[in-house]
Backbone atoms as SQL, in Angstrom:
CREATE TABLE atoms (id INTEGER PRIMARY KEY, chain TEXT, resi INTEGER, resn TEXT, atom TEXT, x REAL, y REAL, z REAL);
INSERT INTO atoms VALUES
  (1, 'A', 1, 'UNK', 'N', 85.594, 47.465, 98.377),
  (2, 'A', 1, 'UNK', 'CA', 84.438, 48.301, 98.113),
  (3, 'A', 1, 'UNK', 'C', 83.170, 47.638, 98.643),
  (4, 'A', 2, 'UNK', 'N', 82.903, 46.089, 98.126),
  (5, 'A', 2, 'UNK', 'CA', 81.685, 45.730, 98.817),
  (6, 'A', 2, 'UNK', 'C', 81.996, 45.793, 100.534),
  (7, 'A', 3, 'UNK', 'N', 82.804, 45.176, 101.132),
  (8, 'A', 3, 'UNK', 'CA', 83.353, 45.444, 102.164),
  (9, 'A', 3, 'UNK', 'C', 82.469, 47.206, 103.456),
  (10, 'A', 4, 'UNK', 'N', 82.914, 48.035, 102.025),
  (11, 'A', 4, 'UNK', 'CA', 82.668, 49.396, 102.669),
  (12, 'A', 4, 'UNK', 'C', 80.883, 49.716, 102.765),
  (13, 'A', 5, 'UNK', 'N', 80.325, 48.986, 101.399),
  (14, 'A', 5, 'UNK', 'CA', 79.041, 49.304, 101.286),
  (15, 'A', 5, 'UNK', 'C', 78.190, 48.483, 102.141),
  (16, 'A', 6, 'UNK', 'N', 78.819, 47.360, 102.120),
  (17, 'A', 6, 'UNK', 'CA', 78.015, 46.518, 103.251),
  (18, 'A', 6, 'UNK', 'C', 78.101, 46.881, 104.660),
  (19, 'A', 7, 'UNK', 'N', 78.889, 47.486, 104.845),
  (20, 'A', 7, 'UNK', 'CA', 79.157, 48.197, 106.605),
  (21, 'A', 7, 'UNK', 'C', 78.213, 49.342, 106.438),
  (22, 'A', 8, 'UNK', 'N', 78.433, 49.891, 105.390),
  (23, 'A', 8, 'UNK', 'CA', 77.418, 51.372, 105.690),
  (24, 'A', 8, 'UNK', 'C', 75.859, 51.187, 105.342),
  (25, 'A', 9, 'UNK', 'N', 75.791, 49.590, 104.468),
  (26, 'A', 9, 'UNK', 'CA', 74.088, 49.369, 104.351),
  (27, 'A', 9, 'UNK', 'C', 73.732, 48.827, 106.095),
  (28, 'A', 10, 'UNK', 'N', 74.424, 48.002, 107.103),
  (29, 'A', 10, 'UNK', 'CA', 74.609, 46.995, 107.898),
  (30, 'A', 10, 'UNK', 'C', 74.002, 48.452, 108.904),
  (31, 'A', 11, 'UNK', 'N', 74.664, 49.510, 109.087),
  (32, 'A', 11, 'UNK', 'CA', 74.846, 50.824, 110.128),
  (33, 'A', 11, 'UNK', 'C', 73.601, 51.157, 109.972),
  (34, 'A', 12, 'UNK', 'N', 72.616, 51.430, 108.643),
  (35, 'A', 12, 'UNK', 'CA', 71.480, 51.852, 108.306),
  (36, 'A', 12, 'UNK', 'C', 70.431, 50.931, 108.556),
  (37, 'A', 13, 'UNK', 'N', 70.720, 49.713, 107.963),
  (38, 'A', 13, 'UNK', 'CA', 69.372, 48.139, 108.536),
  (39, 'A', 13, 'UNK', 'C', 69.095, 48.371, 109.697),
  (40, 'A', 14, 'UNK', 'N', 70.640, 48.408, 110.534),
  (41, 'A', 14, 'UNK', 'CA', 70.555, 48.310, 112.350),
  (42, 'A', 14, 'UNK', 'C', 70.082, 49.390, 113.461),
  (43, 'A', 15, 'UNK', 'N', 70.341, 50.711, 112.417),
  (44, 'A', 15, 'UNK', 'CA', 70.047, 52.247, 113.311),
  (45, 'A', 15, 'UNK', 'C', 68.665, 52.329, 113.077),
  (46, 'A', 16, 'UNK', 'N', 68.259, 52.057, 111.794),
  (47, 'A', 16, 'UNK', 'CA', 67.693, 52.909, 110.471),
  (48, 'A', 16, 'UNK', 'C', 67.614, 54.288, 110.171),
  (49, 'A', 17, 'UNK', 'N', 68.923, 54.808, 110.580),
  (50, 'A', 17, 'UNK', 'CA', 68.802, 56.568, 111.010),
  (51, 'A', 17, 'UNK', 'C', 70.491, 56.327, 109.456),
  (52, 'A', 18, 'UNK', 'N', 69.773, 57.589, 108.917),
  (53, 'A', 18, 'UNK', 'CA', 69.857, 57.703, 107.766),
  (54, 'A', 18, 'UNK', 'C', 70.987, 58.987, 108.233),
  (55, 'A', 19, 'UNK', 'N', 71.444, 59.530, 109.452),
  (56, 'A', 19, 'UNK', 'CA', 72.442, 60.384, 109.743),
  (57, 'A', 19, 'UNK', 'C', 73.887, 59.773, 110.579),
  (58, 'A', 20, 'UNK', 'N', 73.569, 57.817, 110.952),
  (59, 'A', 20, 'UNK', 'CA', 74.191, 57.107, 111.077),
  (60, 'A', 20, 'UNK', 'C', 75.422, 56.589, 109.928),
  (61, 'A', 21, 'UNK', 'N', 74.262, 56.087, 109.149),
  (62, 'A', 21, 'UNK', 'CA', 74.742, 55.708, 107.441),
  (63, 'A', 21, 'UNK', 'C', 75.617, 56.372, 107.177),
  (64, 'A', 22, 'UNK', 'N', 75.373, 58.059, 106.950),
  (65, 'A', 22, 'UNK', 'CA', 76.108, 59.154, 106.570),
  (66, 'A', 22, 'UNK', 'C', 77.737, 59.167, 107.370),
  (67, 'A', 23, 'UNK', 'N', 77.699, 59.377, 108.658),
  (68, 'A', 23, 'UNK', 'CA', 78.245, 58.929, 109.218),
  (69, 'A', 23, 'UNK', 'C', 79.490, 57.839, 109.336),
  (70, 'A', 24, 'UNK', 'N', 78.758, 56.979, 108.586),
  (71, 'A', 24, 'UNK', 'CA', 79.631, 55.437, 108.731),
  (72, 'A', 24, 'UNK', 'C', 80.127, 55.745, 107.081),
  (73, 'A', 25, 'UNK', 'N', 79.770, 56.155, 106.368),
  (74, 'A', 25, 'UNK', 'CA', 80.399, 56.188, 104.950),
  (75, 'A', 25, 'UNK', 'C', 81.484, 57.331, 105.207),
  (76, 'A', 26, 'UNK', 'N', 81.465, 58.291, 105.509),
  (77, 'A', 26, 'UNK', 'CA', 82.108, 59.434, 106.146),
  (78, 'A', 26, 'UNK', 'C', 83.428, 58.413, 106.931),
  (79, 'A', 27, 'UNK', 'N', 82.974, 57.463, 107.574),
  (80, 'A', 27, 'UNK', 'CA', 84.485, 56.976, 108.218),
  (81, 'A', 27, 'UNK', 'C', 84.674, 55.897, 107.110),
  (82, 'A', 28, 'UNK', 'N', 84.587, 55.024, 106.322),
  (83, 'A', 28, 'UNK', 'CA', 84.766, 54.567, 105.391),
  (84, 'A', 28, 'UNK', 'C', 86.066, 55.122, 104.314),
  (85, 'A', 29, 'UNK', 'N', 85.624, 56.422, 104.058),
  (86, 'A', 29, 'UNK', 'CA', 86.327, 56.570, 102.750),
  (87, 'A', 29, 'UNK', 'C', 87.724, 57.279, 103.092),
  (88, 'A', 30, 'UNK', 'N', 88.235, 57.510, 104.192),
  (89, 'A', 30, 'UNK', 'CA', 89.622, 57.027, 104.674),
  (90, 'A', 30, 'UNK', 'C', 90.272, 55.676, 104.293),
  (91, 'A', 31, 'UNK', 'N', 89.993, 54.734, 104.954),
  (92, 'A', 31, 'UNK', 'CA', 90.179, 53.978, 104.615),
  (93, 'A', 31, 'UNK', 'C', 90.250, 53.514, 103.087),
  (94, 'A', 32, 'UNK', 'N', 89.101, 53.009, 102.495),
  (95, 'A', 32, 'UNK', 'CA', 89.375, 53.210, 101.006),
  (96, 'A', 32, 'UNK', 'C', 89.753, 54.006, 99.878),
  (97, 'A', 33, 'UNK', 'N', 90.409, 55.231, 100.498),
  (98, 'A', 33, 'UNK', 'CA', 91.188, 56.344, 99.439),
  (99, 'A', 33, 'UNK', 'C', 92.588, 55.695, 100.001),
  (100, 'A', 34, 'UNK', 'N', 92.747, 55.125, 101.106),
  (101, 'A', 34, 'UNK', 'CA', 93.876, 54.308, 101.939),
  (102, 'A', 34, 'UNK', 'C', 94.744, 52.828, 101.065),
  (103, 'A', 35, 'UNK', 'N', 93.393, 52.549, 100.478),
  (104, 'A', 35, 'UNK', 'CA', 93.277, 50.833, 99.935),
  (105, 'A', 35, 'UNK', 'C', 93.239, 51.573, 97.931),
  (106, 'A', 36, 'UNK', 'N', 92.818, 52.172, 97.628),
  (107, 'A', 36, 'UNK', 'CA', 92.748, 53.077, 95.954),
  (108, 'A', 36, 'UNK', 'C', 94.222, 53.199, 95.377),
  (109, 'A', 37, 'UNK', 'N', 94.227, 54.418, 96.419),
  (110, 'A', 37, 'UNK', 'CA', 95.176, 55.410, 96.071),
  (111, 'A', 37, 'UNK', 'C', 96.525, 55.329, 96.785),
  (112, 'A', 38, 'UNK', 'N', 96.948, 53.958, 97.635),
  (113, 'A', 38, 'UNK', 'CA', 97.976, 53.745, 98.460),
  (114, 'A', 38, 'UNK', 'C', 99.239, 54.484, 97.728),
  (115, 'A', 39, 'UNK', 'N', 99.785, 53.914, 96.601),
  (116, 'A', 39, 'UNK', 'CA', 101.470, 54.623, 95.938),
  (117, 'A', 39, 'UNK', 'C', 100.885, 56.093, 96.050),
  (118, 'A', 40, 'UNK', 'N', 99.853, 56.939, 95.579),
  (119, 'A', 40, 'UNK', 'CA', 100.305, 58.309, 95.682),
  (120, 'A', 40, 'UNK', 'C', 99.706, 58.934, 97.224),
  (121, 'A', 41, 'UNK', 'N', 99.019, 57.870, 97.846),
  (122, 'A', 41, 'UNK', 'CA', 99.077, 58.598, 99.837),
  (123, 'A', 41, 'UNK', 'C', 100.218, 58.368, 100.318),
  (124, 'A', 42, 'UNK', 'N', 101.125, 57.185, 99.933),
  (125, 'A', 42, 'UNK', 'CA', 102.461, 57.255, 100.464),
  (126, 'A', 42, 'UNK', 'C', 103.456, 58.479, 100.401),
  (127, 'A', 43, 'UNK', 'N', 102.924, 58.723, 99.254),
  (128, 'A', 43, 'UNK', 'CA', 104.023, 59.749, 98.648),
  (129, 'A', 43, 'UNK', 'C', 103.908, 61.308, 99.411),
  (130, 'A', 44, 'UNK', 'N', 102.858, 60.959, 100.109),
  (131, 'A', 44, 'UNK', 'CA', 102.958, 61.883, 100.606),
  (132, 'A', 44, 'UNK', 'C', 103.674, 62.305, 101.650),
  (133, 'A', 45, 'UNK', 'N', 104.695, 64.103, 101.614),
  (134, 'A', 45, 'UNK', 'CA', 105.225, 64.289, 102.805),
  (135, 'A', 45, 'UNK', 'C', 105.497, 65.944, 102.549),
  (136, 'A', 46, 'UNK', 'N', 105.779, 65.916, 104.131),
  (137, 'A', 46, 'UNK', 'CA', 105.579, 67.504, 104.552),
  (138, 'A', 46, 'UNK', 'C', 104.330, 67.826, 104.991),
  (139, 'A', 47, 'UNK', 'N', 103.896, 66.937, 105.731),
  (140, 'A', 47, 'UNK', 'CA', 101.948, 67.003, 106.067),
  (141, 'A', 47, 'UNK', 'C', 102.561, 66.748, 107.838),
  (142, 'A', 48, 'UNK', 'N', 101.823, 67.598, 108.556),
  (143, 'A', 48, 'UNK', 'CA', 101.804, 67.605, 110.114),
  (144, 'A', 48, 'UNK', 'C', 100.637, 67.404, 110.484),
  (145, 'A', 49, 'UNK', 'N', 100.589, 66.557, 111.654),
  (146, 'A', 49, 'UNK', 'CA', 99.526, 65.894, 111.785),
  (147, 'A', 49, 'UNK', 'C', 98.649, 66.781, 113.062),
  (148, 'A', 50, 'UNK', 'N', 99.402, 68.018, 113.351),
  (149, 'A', 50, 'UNK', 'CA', 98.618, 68.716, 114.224),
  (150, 'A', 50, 'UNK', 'C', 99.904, 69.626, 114.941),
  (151, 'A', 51, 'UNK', 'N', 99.809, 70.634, 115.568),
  (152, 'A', 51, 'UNK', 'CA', 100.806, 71.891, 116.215),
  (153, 'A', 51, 'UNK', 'C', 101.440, 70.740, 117.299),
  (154, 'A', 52, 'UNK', 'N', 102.997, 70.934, 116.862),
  (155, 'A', 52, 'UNK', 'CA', 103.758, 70.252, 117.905),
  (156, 'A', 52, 'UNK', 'C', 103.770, 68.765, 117.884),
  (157, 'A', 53, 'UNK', 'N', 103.411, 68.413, 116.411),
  (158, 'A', 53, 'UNK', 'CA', 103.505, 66.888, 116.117),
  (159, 'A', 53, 'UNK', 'C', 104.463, 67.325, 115.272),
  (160, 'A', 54, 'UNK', 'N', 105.244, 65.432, 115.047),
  (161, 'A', 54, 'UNK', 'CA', 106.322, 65.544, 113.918),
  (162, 'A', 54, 'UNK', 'C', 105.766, 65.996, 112.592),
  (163, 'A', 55, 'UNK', 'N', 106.854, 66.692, 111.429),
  (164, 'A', 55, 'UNK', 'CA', 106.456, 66.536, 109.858),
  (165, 'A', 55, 'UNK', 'C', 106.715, 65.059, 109.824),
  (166, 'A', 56, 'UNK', 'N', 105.831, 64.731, 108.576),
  (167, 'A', 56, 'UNK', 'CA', 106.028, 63.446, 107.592),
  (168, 'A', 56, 'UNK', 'C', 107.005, 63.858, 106.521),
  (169, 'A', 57, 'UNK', 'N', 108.591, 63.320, 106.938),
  (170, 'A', 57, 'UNK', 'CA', 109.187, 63.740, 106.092),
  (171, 'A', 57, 'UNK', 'C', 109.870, 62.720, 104.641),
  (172, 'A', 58, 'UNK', 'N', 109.036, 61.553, 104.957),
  (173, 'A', 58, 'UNK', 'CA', 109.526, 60.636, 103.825),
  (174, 'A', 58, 'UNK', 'C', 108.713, 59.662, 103.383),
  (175, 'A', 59, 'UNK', 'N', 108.417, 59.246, 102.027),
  (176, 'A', 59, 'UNK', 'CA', 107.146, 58.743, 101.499),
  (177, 'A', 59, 'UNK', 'C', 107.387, 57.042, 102.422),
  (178, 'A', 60, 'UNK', 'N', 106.095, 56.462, 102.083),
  (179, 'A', 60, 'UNK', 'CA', 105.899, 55.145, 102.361),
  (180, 'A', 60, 'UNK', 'C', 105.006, 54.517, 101.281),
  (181, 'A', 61, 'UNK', 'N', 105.734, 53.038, 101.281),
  (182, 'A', 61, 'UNK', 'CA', 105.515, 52.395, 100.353),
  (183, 'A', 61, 'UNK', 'C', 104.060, 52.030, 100.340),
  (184, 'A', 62, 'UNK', 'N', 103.658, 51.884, 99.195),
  (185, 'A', 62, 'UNK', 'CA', 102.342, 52.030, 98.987),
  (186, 'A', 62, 'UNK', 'C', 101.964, 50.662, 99.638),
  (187, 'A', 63, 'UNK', 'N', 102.339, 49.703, 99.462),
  (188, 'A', 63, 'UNK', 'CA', 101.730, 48.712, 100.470),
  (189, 'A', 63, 'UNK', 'C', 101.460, 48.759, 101.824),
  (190, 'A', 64, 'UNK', 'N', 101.959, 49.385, 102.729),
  (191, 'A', 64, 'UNK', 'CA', 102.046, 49.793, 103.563),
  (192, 'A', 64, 'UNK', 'C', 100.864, 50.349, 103.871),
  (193, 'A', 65, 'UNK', 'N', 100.651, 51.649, 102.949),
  (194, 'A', 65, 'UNK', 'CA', 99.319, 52.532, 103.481),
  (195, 'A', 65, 'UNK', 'C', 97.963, 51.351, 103.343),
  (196, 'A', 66, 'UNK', 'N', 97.926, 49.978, 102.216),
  (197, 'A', 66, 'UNK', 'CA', 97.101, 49.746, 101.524),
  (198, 'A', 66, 'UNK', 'C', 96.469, 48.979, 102.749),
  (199, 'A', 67, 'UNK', 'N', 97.847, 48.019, 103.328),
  (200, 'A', 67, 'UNK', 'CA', 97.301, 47.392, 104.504),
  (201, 'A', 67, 'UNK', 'C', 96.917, 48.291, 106.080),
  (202, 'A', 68, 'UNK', 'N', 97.432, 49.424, 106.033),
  (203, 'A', 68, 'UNK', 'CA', 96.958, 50.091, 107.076),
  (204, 'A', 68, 'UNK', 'C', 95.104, 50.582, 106.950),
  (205, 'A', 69, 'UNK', 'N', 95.169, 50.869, 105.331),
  (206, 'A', 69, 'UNK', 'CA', 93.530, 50.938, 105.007),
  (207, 'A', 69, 'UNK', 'C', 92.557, 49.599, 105.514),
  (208, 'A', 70, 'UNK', 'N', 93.024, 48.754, 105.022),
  (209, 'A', 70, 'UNK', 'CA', 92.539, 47.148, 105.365),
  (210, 'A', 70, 'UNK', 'C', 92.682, 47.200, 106.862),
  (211, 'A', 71, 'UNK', 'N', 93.070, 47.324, 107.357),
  (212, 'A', 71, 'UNK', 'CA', 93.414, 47.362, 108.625),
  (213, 'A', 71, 'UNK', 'C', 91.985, 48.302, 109.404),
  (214, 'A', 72, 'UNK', 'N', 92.531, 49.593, 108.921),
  (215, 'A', 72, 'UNK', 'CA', 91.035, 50.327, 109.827),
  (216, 'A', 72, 'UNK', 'C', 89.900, 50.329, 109.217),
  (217, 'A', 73, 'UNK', 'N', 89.815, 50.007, 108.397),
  (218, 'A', 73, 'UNK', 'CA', 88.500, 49.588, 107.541),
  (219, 'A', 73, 'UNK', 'C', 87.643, 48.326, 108.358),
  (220, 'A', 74, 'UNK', 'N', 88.542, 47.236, 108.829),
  (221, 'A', 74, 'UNK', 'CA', 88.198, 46.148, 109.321),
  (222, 'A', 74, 'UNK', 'C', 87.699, 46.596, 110.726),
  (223, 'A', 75, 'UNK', 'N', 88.661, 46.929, 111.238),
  (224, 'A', 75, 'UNK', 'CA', 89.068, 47.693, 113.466),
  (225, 'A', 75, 'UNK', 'C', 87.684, 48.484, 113.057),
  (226, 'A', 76, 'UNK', 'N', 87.310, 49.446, 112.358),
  (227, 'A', 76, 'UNK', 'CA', 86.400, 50.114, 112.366),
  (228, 'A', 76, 'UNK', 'C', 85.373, 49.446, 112.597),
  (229, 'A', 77, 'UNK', 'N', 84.575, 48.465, 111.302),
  (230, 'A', 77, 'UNK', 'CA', 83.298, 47.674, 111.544),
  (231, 'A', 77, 'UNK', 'C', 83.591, 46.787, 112.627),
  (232, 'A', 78, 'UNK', 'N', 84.369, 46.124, 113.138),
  (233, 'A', 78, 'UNK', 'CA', 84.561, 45.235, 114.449),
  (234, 'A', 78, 'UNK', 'C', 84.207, 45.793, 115.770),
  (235, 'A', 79, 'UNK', 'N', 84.712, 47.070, 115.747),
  (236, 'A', 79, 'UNK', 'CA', 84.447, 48.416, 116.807),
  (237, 'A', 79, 'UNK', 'C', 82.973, 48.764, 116.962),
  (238, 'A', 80, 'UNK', 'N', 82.661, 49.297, 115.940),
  (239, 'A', 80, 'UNK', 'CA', 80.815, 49.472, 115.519),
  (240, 'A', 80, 'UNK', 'C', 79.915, 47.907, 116.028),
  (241, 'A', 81, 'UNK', 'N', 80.460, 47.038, 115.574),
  (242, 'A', 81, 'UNK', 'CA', 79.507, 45.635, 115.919),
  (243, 'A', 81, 'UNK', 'C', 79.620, 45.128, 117.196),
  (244, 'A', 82, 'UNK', 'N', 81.171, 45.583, 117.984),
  (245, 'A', 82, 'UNK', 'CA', 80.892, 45.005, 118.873),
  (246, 'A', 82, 'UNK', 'C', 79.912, 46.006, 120.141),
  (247, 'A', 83, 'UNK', 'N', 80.841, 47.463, 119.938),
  (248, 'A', 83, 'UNK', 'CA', 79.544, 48.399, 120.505),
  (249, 'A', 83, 'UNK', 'C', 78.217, 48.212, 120.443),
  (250, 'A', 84, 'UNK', 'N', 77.614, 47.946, 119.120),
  (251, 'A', 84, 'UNK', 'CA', 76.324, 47.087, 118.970),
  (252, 'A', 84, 'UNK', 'C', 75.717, 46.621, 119.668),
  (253, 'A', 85, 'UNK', 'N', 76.718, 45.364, 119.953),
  (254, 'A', 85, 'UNK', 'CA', 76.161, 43.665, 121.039),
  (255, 'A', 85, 'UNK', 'C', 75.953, 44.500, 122.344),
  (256, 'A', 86, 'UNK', 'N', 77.299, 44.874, 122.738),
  (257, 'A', 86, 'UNK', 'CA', 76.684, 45.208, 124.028),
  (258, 'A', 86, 'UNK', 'C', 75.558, 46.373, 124.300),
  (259, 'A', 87, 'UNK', 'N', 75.452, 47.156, 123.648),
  (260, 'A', 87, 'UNK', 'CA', 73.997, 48.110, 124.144),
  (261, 'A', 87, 'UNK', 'C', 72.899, 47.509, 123.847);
């Protein structure tokens, strides 16, 4: 959680555009409903991820989703900072 708030205070210090922020919390809470709620997002199935993609036809273990949250939670702000440096 501090993790998430500090990326989305960090997006606002650095833009100061207050439709950035929005923005960056907006990609945030994937991730941390990812890292929360992992045993019942696993559980989820019968969800298609778009026309002519596979169904999700069998749950995954909640660890799994928790570190995939950790995962783009991190790739995300690394992505944002390094875009940053270079412009």
């Amino acid at each position: 959680m501090a993790l998430a708030i500090g990326f989305v205070l960090l997006v606002f210090t650095m833009t100061g555009s207050g439709e950035s922020a929005f923005r960056a919390l907006l990609f945030v809470l994937l991730p941390l409903l990812c890292i929360w709620f992992s045993d019942a997002m696993g559980r989820l199935t019968g969800i298609s991820m778009g026309l002519g993609r596979p169904v999700i036809t069998k749950g995954t273990p909640g660890v799994f989703v928790a570190i995939g949250g950790w995962i783009l939670l991190i790739a995300g702000l690394g992505a944002w900072l390094m875009a940053r440096v270079q412009s």
